[in-house]
Every structure is written in structure tokens, then in C-alpha cells.
MIDOSE-1310 file (N, C-alpha, C; in nm, 2 decimals, decimal comma, always signed):
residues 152
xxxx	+9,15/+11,95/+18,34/+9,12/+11,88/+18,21/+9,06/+11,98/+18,12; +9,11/+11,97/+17,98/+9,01/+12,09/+17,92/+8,91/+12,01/+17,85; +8,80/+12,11/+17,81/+8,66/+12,11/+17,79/+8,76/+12,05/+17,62; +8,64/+11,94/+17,58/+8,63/+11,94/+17,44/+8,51/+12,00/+17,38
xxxx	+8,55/+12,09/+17,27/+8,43/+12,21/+17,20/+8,41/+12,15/+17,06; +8,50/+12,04/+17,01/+8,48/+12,03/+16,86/+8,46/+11,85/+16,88; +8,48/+11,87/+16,71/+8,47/+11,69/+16,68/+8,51/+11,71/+16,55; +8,65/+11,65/+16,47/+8,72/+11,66/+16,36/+8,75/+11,54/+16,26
xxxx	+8,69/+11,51/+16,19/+8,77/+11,39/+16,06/+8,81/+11,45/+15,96; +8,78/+11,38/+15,87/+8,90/+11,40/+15,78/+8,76/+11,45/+15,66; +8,63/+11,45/+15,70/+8,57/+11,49/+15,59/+8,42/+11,59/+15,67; +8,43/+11,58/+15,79/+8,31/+11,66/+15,90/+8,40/+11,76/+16,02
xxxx	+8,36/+11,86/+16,04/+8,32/+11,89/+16,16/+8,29/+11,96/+16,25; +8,24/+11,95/+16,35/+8,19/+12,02/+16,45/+8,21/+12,13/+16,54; +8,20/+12,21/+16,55/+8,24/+12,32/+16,70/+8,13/+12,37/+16,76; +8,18/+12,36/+16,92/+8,08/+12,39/+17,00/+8,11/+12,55/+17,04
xxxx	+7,99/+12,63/+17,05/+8,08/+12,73/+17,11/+7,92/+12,79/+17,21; +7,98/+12,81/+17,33/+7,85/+12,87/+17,42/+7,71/+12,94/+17,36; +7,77/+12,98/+17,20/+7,63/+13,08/+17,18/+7,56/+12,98/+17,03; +7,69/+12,95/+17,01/+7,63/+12,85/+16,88/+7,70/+12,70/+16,87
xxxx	+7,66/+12,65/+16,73/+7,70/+12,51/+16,70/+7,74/+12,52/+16,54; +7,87/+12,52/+16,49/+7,96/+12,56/+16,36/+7,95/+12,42/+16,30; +7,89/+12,40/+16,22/+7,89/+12,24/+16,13/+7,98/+12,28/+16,00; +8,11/+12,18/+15,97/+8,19/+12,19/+15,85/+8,20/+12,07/+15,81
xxxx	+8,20/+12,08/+15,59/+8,22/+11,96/+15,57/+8,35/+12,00/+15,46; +8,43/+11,93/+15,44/+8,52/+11,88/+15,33/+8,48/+11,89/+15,20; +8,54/+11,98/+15,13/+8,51/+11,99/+14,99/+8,59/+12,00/+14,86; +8,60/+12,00/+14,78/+8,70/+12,05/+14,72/+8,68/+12,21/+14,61
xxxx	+8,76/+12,25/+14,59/+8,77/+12,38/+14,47/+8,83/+12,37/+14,39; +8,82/+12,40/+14,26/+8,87/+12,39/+14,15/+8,95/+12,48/+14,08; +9,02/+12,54/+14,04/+9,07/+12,72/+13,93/+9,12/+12,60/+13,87; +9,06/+12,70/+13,75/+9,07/+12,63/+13,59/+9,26/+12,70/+13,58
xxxx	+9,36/+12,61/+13,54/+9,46/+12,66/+13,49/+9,47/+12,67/+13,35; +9,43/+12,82/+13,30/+9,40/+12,86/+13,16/+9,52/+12,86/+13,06; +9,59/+12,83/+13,06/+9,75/+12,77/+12,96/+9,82/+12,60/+12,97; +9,68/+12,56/+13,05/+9,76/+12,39/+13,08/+9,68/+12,28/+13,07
xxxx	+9,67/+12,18/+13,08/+9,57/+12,10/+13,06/+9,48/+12,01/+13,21; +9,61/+12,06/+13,30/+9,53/+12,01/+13,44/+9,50/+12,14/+13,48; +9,43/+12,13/+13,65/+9,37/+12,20/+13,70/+9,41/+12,26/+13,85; +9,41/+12,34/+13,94/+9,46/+12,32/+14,08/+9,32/+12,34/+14,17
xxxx	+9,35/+12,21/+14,22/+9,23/+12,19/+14,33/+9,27/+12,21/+14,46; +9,21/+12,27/+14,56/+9,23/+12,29/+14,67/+9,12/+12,24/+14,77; +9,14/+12,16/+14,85/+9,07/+12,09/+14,96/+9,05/+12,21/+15,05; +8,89/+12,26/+15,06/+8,83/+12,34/+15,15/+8,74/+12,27/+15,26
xxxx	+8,71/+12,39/+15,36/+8,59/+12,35/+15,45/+8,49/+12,47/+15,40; +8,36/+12,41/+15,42/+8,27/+12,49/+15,40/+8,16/+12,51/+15,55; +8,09/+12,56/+15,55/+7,99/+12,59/+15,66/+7,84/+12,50/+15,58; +7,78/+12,45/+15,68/+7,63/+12,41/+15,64/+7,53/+12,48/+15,75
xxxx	+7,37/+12,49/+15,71/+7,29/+12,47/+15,83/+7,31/+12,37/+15,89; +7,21/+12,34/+16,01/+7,23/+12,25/+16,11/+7,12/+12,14/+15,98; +7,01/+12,21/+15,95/+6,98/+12,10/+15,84/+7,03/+12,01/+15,76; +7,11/+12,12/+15,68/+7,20/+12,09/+15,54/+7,34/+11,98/+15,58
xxxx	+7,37/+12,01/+15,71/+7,50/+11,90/+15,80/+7,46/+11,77/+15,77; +7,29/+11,79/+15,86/+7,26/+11,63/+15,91/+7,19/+11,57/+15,83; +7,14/+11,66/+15,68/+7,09/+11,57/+15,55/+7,22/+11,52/+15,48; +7,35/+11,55/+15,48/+7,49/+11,52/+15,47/+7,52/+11,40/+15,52
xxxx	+7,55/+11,43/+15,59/+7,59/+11,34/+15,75/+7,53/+11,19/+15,69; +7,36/+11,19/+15,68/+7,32/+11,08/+15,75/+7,34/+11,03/+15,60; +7,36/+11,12/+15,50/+7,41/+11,00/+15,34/+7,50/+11,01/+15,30; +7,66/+11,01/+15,41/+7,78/+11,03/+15,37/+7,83/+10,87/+15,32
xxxx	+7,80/+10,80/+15,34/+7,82/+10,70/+15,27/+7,75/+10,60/+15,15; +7,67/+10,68/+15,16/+7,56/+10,66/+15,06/+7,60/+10,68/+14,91; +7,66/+10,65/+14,84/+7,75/+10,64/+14,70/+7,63/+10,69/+14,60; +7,55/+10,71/+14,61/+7,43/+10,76/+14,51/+7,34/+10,90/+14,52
xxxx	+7,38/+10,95/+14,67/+7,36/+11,09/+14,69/+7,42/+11,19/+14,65; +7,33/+11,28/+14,52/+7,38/+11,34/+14,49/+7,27/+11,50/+14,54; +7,29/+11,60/+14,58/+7,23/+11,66/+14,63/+7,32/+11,80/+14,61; +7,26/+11,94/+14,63/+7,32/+12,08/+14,65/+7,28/+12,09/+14,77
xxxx	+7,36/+12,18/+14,84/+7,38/+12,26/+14,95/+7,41/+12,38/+14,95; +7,34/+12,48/+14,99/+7,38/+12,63/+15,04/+7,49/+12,61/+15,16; +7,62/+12,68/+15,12/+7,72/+12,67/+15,25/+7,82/+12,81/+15,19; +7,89/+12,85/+15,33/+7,99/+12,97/+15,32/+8,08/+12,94/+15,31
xxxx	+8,19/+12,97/+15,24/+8,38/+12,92/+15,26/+8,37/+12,94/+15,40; +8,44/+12,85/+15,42/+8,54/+12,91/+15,58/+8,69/+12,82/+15,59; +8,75/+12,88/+15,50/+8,92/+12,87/+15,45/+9,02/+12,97/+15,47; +9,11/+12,96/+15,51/+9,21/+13,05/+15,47/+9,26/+13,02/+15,33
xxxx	+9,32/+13,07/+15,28/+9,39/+13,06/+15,15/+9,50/+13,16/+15,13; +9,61/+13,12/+15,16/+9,72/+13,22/+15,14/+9,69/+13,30/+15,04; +9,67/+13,27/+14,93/+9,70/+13,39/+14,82/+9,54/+13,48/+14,80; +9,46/+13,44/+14,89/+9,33/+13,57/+14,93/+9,29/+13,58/+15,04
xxxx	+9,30/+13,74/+15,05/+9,22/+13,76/+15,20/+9,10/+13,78/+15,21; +9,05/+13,67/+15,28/+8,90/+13,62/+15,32/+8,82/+13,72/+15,46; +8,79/+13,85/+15,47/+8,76/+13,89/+15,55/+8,60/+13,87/+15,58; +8,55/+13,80/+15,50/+8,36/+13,78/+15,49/+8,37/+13,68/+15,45
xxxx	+8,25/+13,59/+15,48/+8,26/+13,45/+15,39/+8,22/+13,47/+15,25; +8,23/+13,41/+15,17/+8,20/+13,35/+15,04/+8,10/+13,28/+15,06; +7,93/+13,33/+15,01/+7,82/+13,24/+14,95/+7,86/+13,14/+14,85; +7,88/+13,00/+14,86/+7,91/+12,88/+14,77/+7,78/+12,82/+14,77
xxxx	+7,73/+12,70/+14,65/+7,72/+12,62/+14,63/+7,78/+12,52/+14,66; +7,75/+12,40/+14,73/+7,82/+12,26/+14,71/+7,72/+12,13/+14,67; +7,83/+12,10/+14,59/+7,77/+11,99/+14,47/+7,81/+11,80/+14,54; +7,74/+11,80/+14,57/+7,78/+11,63/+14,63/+7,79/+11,53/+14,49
xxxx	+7,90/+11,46/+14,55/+7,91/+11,37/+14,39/+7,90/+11,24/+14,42; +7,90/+11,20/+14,33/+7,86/+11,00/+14,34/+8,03/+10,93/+14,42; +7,98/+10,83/+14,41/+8,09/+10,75/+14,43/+8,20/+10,77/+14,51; +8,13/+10,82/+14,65/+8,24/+10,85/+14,76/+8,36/+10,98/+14,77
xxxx	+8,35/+11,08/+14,61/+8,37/+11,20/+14,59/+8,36/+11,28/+14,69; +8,45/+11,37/+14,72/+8,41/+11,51/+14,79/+8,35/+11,58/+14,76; +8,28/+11,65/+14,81/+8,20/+11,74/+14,67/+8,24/+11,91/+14,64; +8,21/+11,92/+14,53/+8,27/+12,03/+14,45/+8,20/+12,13/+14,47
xxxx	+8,28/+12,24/+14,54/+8,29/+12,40/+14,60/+8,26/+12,49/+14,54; +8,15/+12,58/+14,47/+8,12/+12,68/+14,33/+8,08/+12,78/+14,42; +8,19/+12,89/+14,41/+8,15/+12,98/+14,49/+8,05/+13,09/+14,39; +7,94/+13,14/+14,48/+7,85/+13,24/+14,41/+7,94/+13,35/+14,30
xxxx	+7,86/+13,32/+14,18/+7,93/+13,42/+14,08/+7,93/+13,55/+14,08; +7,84/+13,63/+14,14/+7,79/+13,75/+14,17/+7,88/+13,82/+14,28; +7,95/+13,74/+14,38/+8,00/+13,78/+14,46/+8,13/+13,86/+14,43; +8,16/+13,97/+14,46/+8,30/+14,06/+14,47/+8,38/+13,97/+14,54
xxxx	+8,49/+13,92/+14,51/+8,63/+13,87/+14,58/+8,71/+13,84/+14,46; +8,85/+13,84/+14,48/+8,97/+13,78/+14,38/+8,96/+13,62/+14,39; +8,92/+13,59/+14,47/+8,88/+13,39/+14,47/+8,77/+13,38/+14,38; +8,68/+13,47/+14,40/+8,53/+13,42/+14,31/+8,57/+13,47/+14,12
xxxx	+8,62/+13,57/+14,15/+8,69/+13,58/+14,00/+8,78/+13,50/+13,94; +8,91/+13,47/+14,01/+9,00/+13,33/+13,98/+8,89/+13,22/+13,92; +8,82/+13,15/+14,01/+8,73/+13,06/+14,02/+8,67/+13,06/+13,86; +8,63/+13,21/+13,80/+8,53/+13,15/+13,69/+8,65/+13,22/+13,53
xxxx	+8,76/+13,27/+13,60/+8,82/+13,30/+13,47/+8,99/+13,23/+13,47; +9,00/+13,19/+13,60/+9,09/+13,10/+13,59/+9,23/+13,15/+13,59; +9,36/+13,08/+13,64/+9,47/+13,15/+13,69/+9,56/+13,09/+13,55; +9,68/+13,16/+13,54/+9,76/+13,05/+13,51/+9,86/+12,99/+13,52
xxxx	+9,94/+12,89/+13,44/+10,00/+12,80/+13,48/+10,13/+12,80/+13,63; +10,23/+12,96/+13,56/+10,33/+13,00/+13,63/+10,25/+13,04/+13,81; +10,10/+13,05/+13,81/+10,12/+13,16/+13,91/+9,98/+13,01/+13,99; +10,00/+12,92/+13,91/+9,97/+12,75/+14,01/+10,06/+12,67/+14,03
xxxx	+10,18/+12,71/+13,96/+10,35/+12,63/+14,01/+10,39/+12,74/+14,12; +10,37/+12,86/+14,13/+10,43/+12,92/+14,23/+10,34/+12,90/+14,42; +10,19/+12,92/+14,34/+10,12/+12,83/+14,42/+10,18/+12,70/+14,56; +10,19/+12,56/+14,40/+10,18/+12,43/+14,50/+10,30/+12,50/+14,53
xxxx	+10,44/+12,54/+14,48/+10,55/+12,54/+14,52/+10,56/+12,60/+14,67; +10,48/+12,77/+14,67/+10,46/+12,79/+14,82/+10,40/+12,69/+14,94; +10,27/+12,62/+14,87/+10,24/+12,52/+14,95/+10,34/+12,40/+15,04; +10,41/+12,32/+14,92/+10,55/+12,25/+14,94/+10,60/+12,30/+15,05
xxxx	+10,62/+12,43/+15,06/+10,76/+12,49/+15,15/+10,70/+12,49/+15,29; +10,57/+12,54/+15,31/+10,50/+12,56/+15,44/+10,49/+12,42/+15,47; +10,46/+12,30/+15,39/+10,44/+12,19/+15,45/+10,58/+12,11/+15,48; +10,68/+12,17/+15,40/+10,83/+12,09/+15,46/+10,88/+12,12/+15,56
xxxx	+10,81/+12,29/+15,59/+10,90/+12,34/+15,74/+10,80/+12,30/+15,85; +10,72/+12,28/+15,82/+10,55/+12,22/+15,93/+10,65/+12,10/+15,95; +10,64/+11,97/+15,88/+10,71/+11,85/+15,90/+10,84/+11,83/+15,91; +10,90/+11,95/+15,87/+11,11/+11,93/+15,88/+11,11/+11,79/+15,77
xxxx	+11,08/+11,76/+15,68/+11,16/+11,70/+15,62/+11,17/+11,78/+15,48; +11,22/+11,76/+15,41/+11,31/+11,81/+15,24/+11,27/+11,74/+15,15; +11,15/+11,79/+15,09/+11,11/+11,69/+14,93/+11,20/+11,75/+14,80; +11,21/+11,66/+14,71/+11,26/+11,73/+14,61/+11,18/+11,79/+14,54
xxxx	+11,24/+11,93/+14,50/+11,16/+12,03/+14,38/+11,09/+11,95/+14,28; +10,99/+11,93/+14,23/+10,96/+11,88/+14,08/+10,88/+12,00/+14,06; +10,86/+11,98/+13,90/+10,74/+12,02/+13,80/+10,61/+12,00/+13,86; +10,56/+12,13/+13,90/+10,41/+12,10/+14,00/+10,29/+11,94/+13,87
xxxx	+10,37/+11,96/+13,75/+10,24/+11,83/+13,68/+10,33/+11,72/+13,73; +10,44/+11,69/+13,74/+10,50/+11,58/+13,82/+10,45/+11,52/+13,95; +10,42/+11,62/+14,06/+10,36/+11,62/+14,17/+10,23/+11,54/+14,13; +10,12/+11,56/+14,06/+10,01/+11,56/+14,06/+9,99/+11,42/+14,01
């Protein structure tokens, strides 16, 4: 039988590992698309302390907690290589919101630059469009092409 080391939803979770204990929550990221009038968000995990989890945790349903957190990316992102984590901010929002991802401005990376000067339009349709493709060959099924603002 194998050992279970984690614990996964759709907005926490957990990993056990012999030397430590990895707490992730659900967040989201923003890049401003600078030629368009929407935005491309991308659903990340972040890292917390064991503190910062379980002051989370115990007011995840709590619709009026609004609070910051010190947490690290811990995402892949096809279009940056993440070899260190990213120092973020996370912003908890009202009303059952995910909360919003601000990665440290100071930090050296092509994510933390995107992040505060923003991509644009052509190269966030090439984006979801890559996205699309890895998720139709994941599932085998065939969506039709649209206009990534169609999608949204």
C-alpha cells in the first residue's frame, strides 16, 4: 500500500516529507495586457509558514478576512524558468476570492518584470493558445480555436 505524504483541494495543500511539512495555498496572478483592455490571470500555488497556512486555513471561509501574507511562488510557468523561488506578497480578498499573487518588485526574474510592466496582447493569445493545446492533448478532446477575449 503506498504511504500518503500530501493532502490536495482545489484551494490548500499539504506535503509531508520526512524532514519537513510544505503548506500551499491557491492564488491567483495577474500581467497587465498593455494593448488590451482585459488582463491574463494565471491560477498559482504559493508557499506559507506553518503560521501564515493555519491563520489562512482557520478563515478560509470567513468572507471578511482580509489579511497579507509573506509566501514564495512555487509554480511552474512554461514561459519562465523558475530555478529559485520568487518572494511574493499575497493579498486575501473579500467575498470568497482567491487571493491576489504580487510578486516582490525588487526581485531579478522575467515574471517579476512582466508582472509590473506587463506583456502584450499577441504574446497573451500565444500564451492561452499554448495553454489550450497542452490541455487538449492532456484530455484528447478538440476545442475550437477562438479569440483568447472570446475564451474569457
Amino acid at each position: 500500500m503506498k504511504k500518503q505524504i500530501g493532502e490536495l483541494s482545489d484551494d490548500l495543500c499539504i506535503v509531508r516529507h520526512p524532514e519537513q511539512i510544505d503548506r500551499f495555498i491557491r492564488g491567483t496572478l495577474t500581467l497587465k495586457v498593455i494593448d488590451h483592455c482585459e488582463n491574463l490571470d494565471y491560477g498559482v500555488w504559493v508557499s506559507l509558514s506553518e503560521e501564515s497556512f493555519q491563520n489562512y486555513s482557520e478563515n478560509f471561509n470567513n468572507t471578511s478576512h482580509k489579511v497579507e501574507y509573506f509566501g514564495w511562488f512555487s509554480n511552474d510557468i512554461p514561459e519562465y524558468e523558475i530555478l529559485e523561488s520568487i518572494p511574493t506578497t499575497v493579498f486575501t480578498r473579500l467575498n470568497g476570492l482567491r487571493p491576489e499573487i504580487v510578486p516582490h518588485e525588487g526581485f531579478e526574474h522575467p515574471l517579476v518584470h512582466d508582472y509590473y510592466h506587463g506583456i502584450t496582447r499577441a504574446e497573451a493569445e500565444k500564451r492561452i493558445q499554448s495553454m489550450l493545446k497542452v490541455i487538449n492533448q492532456r484530455d484528447g478532446t478538440v476545442k475550437p480555436s477562438k479569440p483568447w477575449w472570446k475564451i474569457w
